[in-house]
N, C-alpha and C positions, 0 to 999 in steps of 0.2 A: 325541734329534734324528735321529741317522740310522735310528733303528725310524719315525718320524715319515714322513721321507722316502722307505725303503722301498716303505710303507704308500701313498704318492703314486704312487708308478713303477709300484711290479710289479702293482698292481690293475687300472690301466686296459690293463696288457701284458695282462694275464692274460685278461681280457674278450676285448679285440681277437685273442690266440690260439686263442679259441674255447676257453681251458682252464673250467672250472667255477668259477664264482666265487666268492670266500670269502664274501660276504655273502651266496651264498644258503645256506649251512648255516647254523645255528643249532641247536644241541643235534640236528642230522640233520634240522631241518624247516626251512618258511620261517620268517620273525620273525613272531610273531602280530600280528594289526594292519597288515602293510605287504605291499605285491604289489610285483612289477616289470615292469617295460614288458619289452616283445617284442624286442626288436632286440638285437642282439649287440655294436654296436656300444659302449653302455653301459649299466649297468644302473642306472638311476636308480629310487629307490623312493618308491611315494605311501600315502599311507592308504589305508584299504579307501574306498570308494564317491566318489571322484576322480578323473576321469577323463580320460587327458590329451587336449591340443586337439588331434592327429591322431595317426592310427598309422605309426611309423616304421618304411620299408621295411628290408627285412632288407640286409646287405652283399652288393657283388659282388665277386666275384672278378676277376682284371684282366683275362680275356677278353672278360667281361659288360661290363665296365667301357668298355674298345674298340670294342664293337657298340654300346655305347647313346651314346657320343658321337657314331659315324659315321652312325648311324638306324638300325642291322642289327637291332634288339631282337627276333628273329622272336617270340620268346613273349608280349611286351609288343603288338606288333601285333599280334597275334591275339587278344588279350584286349581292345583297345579294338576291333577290330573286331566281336567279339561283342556287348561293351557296347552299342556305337552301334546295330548291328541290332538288338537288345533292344528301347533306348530307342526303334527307329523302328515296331518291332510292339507296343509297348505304347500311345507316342501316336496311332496307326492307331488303333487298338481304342477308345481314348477317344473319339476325335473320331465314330466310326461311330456308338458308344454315347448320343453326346450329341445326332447329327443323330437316331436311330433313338428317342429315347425323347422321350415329350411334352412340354412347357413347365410343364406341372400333372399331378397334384400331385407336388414335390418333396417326395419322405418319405426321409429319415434316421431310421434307428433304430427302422424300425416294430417294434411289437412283433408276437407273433402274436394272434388271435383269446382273447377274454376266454372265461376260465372260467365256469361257473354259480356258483360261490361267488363270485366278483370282480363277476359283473354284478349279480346280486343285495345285495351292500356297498356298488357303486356307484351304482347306482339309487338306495338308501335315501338318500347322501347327499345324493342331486338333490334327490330328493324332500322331504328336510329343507331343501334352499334353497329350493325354491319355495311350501313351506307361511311363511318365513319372508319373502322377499315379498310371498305373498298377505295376509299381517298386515301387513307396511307399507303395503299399499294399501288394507286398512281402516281402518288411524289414519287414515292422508291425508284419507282420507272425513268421518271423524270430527271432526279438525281444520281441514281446509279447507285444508292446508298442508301441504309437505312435514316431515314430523318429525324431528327431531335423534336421534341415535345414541343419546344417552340413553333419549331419550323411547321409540324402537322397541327398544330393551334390555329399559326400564321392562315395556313390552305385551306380550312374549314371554314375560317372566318371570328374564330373564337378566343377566347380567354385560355390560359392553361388551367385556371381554376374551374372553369365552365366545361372544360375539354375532358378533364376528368370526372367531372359530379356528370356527364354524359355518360361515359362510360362505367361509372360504377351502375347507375339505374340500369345499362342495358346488360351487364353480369349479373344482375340481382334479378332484374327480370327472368331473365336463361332461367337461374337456377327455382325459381318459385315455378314456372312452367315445367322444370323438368321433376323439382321434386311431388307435384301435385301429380304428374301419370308415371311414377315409380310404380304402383298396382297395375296399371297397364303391362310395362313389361315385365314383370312374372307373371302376367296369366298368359300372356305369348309364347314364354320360354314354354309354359309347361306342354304347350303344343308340340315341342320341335325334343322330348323327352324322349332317351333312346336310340338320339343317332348320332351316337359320337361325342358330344360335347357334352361336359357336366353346364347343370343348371347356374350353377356363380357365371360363365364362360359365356353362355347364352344368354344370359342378362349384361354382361359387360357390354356386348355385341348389340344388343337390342339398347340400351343408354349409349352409344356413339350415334344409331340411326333416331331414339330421341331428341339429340342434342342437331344433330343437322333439321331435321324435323323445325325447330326451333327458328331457324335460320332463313328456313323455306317460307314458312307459313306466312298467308298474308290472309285480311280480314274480308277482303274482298271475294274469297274463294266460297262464302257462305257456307261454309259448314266448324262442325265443333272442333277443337284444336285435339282432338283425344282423336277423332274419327281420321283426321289426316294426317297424325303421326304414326298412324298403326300399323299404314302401309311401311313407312321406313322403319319404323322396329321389325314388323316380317322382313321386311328386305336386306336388313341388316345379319338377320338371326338365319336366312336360309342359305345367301351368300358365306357367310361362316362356316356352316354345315357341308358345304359344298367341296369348301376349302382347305378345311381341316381334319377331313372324315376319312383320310385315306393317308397312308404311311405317305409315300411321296406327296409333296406339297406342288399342285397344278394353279398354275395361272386360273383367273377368271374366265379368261380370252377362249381359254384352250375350251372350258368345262361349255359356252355359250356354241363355239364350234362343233365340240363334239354332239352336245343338242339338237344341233340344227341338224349334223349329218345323219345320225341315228333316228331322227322324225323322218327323213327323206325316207333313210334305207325302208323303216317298217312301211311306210306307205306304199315305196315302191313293189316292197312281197304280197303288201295286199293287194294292189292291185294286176304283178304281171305272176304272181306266184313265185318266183325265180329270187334267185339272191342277186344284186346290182353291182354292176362292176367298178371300179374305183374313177375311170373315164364319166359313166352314168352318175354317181353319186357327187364326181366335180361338177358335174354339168345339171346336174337338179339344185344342189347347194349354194351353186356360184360361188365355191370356194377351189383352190387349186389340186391338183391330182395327189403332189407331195404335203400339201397339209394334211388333206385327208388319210393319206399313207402314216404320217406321223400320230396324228391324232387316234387312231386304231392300236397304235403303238405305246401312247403316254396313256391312257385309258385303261391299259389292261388291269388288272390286280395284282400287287407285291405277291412273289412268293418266302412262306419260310423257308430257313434251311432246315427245321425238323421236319419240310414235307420230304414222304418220298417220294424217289426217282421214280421208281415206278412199281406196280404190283405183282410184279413176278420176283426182281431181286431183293426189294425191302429193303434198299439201302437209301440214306437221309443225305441230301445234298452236304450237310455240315461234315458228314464221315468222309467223302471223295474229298472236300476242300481239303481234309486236314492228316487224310491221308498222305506218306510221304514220298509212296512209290509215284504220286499224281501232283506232287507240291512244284516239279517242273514245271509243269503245262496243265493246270487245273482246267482251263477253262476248254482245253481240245477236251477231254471227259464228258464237259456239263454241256458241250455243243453236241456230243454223240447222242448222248441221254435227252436231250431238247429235239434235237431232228427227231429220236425215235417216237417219244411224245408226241411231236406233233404228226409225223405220219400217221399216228393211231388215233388221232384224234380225227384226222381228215378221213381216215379209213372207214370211220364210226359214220359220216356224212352217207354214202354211198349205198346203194340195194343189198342185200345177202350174196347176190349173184354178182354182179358188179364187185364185191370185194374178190371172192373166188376167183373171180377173172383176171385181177391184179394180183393175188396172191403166188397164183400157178405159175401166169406170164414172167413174173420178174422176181421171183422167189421170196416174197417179203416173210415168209412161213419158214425162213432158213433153208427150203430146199432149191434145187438147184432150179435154176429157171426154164420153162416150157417152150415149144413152137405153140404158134399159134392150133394147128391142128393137133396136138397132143392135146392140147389144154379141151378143145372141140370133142374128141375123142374120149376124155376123163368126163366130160360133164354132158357125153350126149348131142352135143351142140354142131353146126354145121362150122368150117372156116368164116363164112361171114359172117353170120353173126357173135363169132366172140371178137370179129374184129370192128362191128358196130358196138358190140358192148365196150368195150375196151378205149375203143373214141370215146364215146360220151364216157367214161369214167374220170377219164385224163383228161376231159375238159372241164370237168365241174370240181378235180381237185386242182387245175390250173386257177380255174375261179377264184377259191378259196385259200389258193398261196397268196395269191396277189392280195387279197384283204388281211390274212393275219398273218405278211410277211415271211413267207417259209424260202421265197427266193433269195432271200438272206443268206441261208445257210449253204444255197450253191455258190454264191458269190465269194463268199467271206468277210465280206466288208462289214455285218455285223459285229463277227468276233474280232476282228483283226483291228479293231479300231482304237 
């Protein structure tokens, strides 16, 4: 009993003196199996990989003891005051980090650029998934129906077990190819910055023409799988641009048309000087006289209604709409206001003199209309030639109806429709 008691007393003295303490000998080592915590205060022992719920600070001594009750801890303050700076230049850094970097894409864990043996194993796997829907899509054919797992097992030649562990290698594949040129498309979006599409929108775009990319790619092409996706990420990310860049939403079809006719037209000015008639422009194009007619048409640019009508009376297309003396027949107004626009616009085409000459003739100045010899007589001129001027004026703004449609507005068929 008193070895017992001993054993009670003089161990936890012997700690608290700082003397060596008898549990930590053991035949001159520690106990195999057992660690002890840090502090001097006492030495409590755990199993190896245990780990206690906090570290217990070391003892003070009673000066230490007297400062840190009264606040004087100078050493303690200077180490939270470090910390705290730390913490305030780390979460700086963050937050600069988060305003400075994009919304898209969020990559964790990119890996770097595939190898030619990785792209090459990868591909194959694609390749084996999509020979493996191309076969579901000729059952389908074949039966009229979508086919049961069996059934597309059965047609491959395979296990359903087998049919699957194919198909997951060639999704996992996909996805390792596409997440390894994730950095590819954001450094293409940042190309296409500016015209319309925010940058998440052009990387959406640009990861669908990855993902076919994916699909395409064979190893026989000899080249890097990053060099031959990059056309279909552009091609993805420009066709978007194309197609979404404009209030009305146009066909591909139409924008590839309009291309074509508008490379005609410029070539045609450079080379005859003249603007080309809609007959010429079907006929360079080998496209029909009415598409091209329409394609002139779908092409123009939306107007607001906060534009104005026009620069003399200042009023805004939204004021005639909603005006109620105009709410009968809005649109006989905005066809008035549209004819005059565009006669001014076609007017704008024509010489100094050449307008004078249509002006006088047929009073477009509000005043009342001339003879030909009056008009001769106001501007010095002989009979013929204001009525050579007046030919060519009227032919070249005949030209120019026919390509930006102003025979519309003789007809009616535009409004009346």
């Amino acid at each position: 009993m008193e070895a017992l008691v001993l054993w009670k007393v003089v161990l936890p003295l012997c700690c608290l003196a700082g003397a060596d303490c008898p549990m930590r000998r053991m035949n001159g080592n520690w106990k195999p199996g057992l660690t002890t915590t840090r502090s001097c205060r006492t030495r409590l022992e755990f199993p190896q990989g245990v780990k206690t719920a906090r570290k217990q600070e070391p003892l003070l001594t009673a000066d230490q003891t007297w400062l840190v009750a009264n606040g004087k801890d100078e050493g303690r303050e200077n180490r939270d005051r470090k910390q705290n700076s730390a913490s305030a230049v780390a979460e700086e850094n963050t937050t600069t980090n988060n305003e400075a970097s994009p919304s898209w894409p969020i990559i964790e864990n990119v890996r770097g650029p595939l190898t030619s043996e990785e792209e090459a194993a990868l591909a194959a796997e694609v390749q084996d998934l999509v020979q493996l829907q191309r076969q579901k899509d000729e059952l389908e054919e074949q039966l009229g129906r979508t086919p049961s797992v069996e059934e597309w097992a059965e047609y491959v030649g395979s296990s359903v077990f087998r049919l699957y562990a194919r198909i997951g290698r060639g999704r996992a594949a996909k996805r390792k190819m596409v997440a390894a040129n994730l950095p590819l498309v954001y450094s293409v979006a940042r190309r296409f910055h500016g015209k319309g599409l925010s940058h998440t929108e052009l990387c959406q775009e640009g990861v669908l023409g990855l993902l076919k990319s994916t699909e395409k790619y064979n190893t026989l092409y000899k080249t890097k799988f990053s060099t031959y996706s990059f056309l279909w990420i552009w091609e993805g990310m420009s066709a978007a641009v194309k197609k979404f860049r404009h209030v009305l939403r146009i066909s591909r079809t139409v924008y590839e048309t309009a291309a074509l006719v508008l490379r005609h037209k410029e070539d045609f000015q450079s080379l005859y000087g003249r603007e080309p008639t809609l007959q010429e422009l079907a006929d360079l194009s080998a496209v029909e006289k009415d598409t091209v007619r329409n394609v002139f048409r779908l092409i123009r640019p939306a107007k607001s209604l906060d534009r104005m009508m026009s620069a003399s009376d200042g009023e805004e297309y939204e004021r005639q709409v909603a005006d109620p003396d105009r709410s009968s027949r809005p649109w006989s107004h905005m066809r008035v206001n549209e004819l005059k626009l565009g006669i001014t616009n076609a007017l704008n085409t024509l010489t100094p003199r050449e307008q004078e000459v249509l002006e006088l003739r047929y009073g477009l100045d509000g005043a009342r209309p001339h003879s030909r010899a009056e008009v001769g007589s106001l501007m010095n001129l002989t009979y013929e030639s204001i009525r050579l001027i007046e030919i060519k004026a009227l032919e070249k703004l005949r030209r120019l109806a026919k390509e930006e449609g102003l025979q519309a507005y003789l007809s009616g068929s535009f409004w009346d429709q």
